[in-house]
C-alpha positions in Angstrom: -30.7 -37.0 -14.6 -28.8 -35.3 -17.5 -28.5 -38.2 -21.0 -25.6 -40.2 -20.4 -24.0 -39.4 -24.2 -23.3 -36.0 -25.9 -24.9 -35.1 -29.6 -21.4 -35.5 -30.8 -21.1 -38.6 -30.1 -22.4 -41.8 -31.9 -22.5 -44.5 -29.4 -23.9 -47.9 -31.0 -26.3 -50.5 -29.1 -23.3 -52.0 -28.0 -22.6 -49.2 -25.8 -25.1 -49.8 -22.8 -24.6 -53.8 -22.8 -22.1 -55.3 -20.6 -19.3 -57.3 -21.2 -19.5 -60.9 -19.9 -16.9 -60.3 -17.9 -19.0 -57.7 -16.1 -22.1 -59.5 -16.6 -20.3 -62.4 -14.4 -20.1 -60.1 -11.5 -23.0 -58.3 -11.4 -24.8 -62.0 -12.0 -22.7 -62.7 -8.1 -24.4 -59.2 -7.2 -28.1 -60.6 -7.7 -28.7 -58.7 -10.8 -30.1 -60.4 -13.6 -29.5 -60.1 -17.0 -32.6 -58.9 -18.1 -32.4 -55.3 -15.5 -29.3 -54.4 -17.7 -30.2 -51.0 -19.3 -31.5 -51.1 -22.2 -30.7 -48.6 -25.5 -33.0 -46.3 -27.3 -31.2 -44.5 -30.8 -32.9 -40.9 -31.1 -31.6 -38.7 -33.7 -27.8 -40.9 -33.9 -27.7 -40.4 -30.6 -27.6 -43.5 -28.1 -29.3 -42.8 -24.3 -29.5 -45.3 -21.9 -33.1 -45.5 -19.8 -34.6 -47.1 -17.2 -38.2 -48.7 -16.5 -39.5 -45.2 -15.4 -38.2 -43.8 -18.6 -35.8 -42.1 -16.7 -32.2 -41.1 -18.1 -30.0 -43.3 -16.2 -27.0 -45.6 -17.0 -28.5 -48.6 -15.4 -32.1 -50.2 -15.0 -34.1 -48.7 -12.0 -33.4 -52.5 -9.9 -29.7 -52.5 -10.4 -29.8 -48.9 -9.6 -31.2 -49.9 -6.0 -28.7 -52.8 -5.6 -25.4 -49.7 -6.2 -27.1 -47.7 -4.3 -27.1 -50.1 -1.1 -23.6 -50.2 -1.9 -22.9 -46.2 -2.5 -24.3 -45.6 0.7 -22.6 -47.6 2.9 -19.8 -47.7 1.7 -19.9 -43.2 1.3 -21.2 -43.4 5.3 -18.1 -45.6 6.3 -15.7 -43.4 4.7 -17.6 -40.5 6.3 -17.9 -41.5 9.7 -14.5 -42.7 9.3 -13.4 -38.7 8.3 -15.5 -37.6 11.1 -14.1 -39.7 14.0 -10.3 -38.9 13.0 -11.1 -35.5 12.5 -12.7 -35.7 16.2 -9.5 -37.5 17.6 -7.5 -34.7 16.0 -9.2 -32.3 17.2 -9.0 -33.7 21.2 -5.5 -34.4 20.8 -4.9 -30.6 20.3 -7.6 -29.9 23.0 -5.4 -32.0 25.3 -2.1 -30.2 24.3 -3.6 -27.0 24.6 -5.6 -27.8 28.3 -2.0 -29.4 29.4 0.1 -26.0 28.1 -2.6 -23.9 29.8 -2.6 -25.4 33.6 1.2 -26.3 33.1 1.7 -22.5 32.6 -0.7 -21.3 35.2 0.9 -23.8 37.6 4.4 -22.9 36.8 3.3 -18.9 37.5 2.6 -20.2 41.0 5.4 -21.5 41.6 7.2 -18.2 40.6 5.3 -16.3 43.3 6.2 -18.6 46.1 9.9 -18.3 44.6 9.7 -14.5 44.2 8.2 -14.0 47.2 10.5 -16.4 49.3 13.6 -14.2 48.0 12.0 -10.8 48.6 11.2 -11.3 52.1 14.2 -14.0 52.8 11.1 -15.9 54.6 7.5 -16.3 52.9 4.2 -14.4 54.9 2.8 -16.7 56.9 -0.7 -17.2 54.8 0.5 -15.3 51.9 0.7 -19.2 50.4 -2.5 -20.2 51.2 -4.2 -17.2 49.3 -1.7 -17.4 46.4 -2.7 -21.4 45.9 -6.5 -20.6 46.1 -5.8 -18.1 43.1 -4.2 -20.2 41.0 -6.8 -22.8 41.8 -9.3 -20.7 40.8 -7.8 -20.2 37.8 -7.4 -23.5 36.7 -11.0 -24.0 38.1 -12.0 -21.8 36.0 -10.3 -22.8 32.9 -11.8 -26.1 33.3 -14.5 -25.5 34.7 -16.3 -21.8 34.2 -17.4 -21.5 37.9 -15.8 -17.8 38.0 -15.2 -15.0 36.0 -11.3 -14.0 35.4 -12.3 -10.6 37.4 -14.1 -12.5 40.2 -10.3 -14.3 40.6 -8.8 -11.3 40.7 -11.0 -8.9 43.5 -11.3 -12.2 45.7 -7.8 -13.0 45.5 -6.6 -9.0 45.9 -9.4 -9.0 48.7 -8.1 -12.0 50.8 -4.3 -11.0 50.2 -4.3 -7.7 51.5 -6.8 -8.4 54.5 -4.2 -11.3 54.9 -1.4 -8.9 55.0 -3.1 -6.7 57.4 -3.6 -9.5 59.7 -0.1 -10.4 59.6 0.9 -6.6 60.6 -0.9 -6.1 62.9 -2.1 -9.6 64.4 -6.1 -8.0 64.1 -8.5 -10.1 62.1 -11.7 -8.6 62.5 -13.7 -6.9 59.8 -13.7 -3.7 61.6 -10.4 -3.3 62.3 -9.4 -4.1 58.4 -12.2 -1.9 57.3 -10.7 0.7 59.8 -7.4 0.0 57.7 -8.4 0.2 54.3 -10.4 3.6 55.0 -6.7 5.1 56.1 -5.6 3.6 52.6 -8.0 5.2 50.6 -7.7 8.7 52.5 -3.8 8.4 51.9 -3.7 6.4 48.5 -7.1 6.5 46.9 -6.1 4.5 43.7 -4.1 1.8 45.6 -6.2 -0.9 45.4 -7.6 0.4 42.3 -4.1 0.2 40.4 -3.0 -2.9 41.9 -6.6 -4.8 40.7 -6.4 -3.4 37.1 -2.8 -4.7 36.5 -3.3 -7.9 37.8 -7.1 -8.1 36.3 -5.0 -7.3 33.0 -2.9 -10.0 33.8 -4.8 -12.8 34.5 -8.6 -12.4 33.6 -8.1 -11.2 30.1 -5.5 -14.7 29.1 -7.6 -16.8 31.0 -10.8 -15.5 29.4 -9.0 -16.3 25.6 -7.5 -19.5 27.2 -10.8 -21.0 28.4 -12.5 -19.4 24.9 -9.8 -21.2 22.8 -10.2 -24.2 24.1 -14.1 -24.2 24.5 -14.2 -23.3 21.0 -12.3 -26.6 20.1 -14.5 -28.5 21.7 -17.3 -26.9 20.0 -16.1 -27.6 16.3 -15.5 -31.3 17.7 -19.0 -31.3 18.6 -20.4 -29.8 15.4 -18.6 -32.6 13.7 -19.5 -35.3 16.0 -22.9 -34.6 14.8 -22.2 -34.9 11.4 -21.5 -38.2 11.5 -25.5 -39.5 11.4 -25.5 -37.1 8.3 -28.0 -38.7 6.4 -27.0 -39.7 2.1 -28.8 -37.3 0.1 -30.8 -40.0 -2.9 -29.4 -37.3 -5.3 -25.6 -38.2 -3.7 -26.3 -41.6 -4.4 -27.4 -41.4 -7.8 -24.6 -39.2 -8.8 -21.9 -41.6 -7.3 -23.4 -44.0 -9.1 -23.0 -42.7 -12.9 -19.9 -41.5 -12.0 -18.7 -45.5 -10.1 -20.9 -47.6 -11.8 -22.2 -46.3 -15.0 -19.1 -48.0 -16.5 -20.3 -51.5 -15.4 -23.6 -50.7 -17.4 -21.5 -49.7 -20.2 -19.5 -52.6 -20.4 -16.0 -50.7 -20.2 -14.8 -53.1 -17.0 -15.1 -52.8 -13.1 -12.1 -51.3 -12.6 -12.3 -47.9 -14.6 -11.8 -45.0 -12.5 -14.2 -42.2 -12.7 -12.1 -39.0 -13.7 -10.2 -36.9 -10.9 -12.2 -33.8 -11.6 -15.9 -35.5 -12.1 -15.0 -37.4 -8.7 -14.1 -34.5 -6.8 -17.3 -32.8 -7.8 -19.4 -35.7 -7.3 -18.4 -35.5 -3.9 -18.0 -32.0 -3.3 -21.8 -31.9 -4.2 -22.8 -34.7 -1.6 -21.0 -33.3 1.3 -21.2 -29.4 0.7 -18.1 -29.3 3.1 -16.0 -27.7 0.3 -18.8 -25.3 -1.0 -21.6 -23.5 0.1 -23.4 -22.6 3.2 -21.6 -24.8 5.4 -17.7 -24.3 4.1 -18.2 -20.5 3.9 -19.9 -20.9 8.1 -16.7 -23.2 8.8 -13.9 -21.0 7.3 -15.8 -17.9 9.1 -15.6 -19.6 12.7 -12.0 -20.0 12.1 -11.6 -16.5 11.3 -13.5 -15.5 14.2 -11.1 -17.8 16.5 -7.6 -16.4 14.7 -7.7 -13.2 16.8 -8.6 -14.5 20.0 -5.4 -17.2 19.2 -3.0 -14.3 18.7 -4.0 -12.9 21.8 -3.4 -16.4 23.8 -0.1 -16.9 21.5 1.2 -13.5 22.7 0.3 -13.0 26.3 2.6 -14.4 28.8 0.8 -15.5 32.4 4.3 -15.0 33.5 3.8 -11.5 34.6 1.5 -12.2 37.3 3.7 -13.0 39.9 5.7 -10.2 39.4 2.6 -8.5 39.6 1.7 -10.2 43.1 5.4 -9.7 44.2 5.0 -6.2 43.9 1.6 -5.6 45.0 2.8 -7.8 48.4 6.0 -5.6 48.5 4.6 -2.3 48.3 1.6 -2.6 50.6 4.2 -3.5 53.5 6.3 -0.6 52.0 2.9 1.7 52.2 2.1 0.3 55.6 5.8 0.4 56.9 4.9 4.4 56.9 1.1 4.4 58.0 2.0 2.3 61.0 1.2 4.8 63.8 -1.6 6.5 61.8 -2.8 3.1 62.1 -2.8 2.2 65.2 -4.2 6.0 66.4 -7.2 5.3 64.4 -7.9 1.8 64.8 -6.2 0.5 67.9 -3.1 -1.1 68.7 -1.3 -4.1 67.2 -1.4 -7.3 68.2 1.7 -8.1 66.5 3.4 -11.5 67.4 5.2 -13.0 65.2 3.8 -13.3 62.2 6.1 -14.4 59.8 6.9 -18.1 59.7 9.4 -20.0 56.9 7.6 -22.2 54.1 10.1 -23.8 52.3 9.8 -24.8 48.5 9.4 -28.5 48.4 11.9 -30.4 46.1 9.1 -31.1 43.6 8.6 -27.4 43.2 12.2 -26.9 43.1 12.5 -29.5 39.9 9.7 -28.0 37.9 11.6 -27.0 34.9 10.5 -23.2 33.8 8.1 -23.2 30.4 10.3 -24.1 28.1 8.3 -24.9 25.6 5.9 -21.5 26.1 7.7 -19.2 23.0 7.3 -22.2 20.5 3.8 -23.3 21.2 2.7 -19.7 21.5 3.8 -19.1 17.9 2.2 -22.2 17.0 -1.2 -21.0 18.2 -0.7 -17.2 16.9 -0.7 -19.0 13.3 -3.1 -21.5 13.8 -1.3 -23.9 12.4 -2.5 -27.1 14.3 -6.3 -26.2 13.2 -5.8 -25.4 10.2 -4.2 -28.1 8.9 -7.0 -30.3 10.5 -9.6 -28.1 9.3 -8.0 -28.4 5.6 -8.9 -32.3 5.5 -12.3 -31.5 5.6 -12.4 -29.0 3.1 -10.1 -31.1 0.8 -13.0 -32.8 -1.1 -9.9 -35.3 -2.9 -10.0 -37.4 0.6 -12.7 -39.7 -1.7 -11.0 -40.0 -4.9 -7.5 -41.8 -3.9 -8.0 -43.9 -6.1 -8.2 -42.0 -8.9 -5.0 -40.0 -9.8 -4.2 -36.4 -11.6 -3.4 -38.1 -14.7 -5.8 -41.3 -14.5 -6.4 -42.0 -18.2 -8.6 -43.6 -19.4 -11.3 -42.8 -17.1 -14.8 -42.3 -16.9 -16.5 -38.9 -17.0 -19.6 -39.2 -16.9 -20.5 -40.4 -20.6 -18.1 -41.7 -22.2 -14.1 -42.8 -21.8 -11.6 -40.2 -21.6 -7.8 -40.0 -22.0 -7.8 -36.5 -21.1 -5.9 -35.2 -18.0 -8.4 -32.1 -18.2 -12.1 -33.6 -17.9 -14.9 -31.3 -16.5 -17.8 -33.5 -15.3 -20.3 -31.4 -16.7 -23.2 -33.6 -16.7 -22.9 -34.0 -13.0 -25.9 -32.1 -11.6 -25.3 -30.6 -8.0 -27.7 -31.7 -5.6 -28.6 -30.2 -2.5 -27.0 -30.0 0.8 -28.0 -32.3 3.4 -30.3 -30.9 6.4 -27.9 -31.9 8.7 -25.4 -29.6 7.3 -27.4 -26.6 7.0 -28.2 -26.9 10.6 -24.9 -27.4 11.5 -23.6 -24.4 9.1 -26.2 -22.3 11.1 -24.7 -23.4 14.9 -21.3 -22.3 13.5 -22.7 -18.7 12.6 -24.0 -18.4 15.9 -21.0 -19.6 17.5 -18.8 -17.5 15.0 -20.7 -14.6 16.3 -20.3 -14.9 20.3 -16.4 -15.4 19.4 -16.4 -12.2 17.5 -18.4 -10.2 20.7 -15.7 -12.1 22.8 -12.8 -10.4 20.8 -14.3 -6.9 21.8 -14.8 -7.3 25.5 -12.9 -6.9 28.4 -12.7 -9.5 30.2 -14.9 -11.2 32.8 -18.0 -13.2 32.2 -17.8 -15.4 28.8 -21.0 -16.3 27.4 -24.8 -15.1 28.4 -27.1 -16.9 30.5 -29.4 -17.9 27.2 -26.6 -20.3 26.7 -26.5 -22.5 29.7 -29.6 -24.5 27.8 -27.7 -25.0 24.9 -25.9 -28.2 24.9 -24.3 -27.5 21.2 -22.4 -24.6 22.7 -21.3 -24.9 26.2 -20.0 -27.6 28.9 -21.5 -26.8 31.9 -20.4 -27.7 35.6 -19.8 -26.7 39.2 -16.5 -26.4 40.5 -15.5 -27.3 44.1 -16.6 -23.9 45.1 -20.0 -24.6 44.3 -20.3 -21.5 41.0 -22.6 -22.3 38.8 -21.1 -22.6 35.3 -20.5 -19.8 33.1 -20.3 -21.6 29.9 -17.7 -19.7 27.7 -19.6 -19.8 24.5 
């Protein structure tokens, strides 16, 4: 380590023995009186070594009993950090997953509503296919067990041969493939438009919901990690001549090391306001923003009038293809078909999304991550105790009064191993979230990443998918 006085400054014997005062308590810490450092003049100038001939404000034994002390007491305050920032973290997961279903549950219930007062009675069966899509899209979000597009060509798929079923009371595949050939021959780009605007609808949001919210979970996970993060011995000693070098010194227990030389002591042990790992963390943040914006403006509200129409204009299309119908592929075995669902009461009482506009905005800004996010890279969350204008205080070699103090004989020591590694999962991460931002829709993810338990959350939903994990 760096001498503990400056050439301009005379410091006498006096300066590296303790007061008895001190020497009272660090005789209750198990330190004897002969471990005190000890003085050596050189040129007018006082430095203060140990046995190992080592600059150091202490002797190398009292050294060990502060740094038992440093280190727990730094891995408290870090686990501590860690597991609120965790809890802050899920409690916006949990807002966001709640807002998410809410909505996609509340889009449901517009499509049995819109639906009910086009037709004055609902399709017998229309339900049933409208509540599997909106299953699967909750499944999904939760889940991953199918892509947005999957939801969208099985749902379309099922409706329409539904629908055709309903006309014409026929059920078999070759009757409905005799159906949708007459389609195609009369209206090539039905189908075609129909799946696009409601693929646009629902696979792209639910891709950027389910990527929002996996990427949440990721960043708690990175974090969760962090907290066996391991107390560099550089850290330590660094805590200690900025803590404890004032014990040595005999200037009293309670002198606060200066705001600036604290800040940097622990700017240095944690790297999470410099370096590899803040500049990984601010660029996985920048990678989420856009896909934010995109959940913070889209509104899953449009699907069902997207369904309402598509249901609407196949019977309109159909309504005139009747008899071409029937020439081709045989005569209806219509009975019937339509039968009254009613809206239950509990449907009836959901209130409409409210609260959609205002947590959208919230999202688009990012505000709710970004001020959790800003605790971490705040390295002051260590130094409460030592104010702006803390005078005197300790800087590192001698008393200050000086609200401006610049900790220069703090040497920087390097980043932990745990948060280089953890730097490099965010990079990787950052980069699928940027690819995500430029696709389509669909799939989320590639296969390399089912293994990887740092980057997905794997399952099967009740329709048996495997998992796509979104990141």
């Amino acid at each position: 380590m760096s001498v503990l006085a400056t050439g301009s400054t005379q410091v006498s014997e006096e300066s590296c023995r303790i007061s008895d005062e001190v020497l009272e308590d660090l005789l209750e810490r198990g330190v004897s009186p002969a471990e005190v450092g000890q003085v050596h003049l050189t040129n007018g100038n006082a430095l203060c070594f140990n046995e190992t001939s080592q600059p150091s404000c202490c002797s190398a034994a009292m050294e060990n009993v502060f740094e038992d002390q440093v280190e727990e007491s730094l891995r408290q305050k870090l686990v501590q950090l860690m597991t609120d920032f965790e809890d802050s973290i899920q409690n916006h997961v949990d807002e966001f997953d709640h807002f998410v279903l809410f909505e996609i549950h509340g889009a449901r219930r517009d499509v049995v509503l819109r639906l009910r007062k086009t037709f004055g009675i609902l399709l017998s069966g229309t339900l049933d296919e409208v509540n599997t899509m909106y299953l699967n899209m909750a499944e999904y979000f939760s889940e991953g067990v199918i892509t947005g597009e999957e939801i969208v060509v099985s749902f379309l798929e099922s409706l329409y041969t539904q629908l055709t079923q309903q006309l014409f009371g026929r059920s078999t595949r070759r009757y409905i493939g005799c159906t949708l050939t007459i389609m195609n021959k009369t209206h090539p780009n039905f189908f075609t438009e129909k799946l696009n605007s409601l693929k646009s609808a629902v696979a792209r949001p639910m891709l950027d919901f389910r990527a929002y919210s996996q990427s949440l979970r990721s960043i708690r996970k990175v974090f969760r990690r962090l907290k066996q993060m391991e107390i560099t011995d550089e850290c330590k000693k660094n805590i200690i001549r900025s803590t404890k070098c004032p014990y040595c010194r005999g200037l009293g227990q309670n002198l606060p090391p200066c705001p600036l030389l604290c800040t940097r002591v622990f700017e240095h042990c944690t790297h999470f306001s410099d370096g590899v790992f803040f500049d990984s963390l601010i660029g996985y943040i920048i990678a989420m923003s856009p896909i934010a914006q995109r959940v913070g403006l889209l509104d899953v509200l449009s699907v069902p009038v997207i369904i309402s129409n598509a249901v609407l204009e196949f019977h309109y299309f159909w309504g005139r293809r009747r008899l071409q119908v029937e020439e081709s592929c045989g005569e209806s075995l219509y009975n019937s078909p339509e039968a009254d669902v009613p809206v239950t009461e509990d449907e009836e009482d959901i209130p409409p999304s409210s609260g959609y506009r205002k947590f959208a905005k919230t999202l688009r800004t990012m505000n709710v991550l970004n001020n959790i996010t800003q605790t971490i890279l705040n390295h002051n969350y260590f130094c409460e105790t030592s104010s702006p204008f803390s005078s005197p205080c300790w800087n590192g070699s001698h008393v200050s009064t000086s609200t401006v103090d610049h900790g220069s004989l703090i040497v920087a020591s390097d980043a932990p191993p745990e948060i280089l590694k953890e730097a490099k999962v965010l990079k990787r991460l950052a980069a699928k979230l940027r690819k995500l931002s430029t696709e389509n829709g669909g799939s989320c993810g590639s296969r390399e990443d089912k293994n990887d338990p740092s980057i997905s959350e794997k399952g099967k939903g009740a329709s048996g998918h495997t998992a796509r994990p979104i990141m």
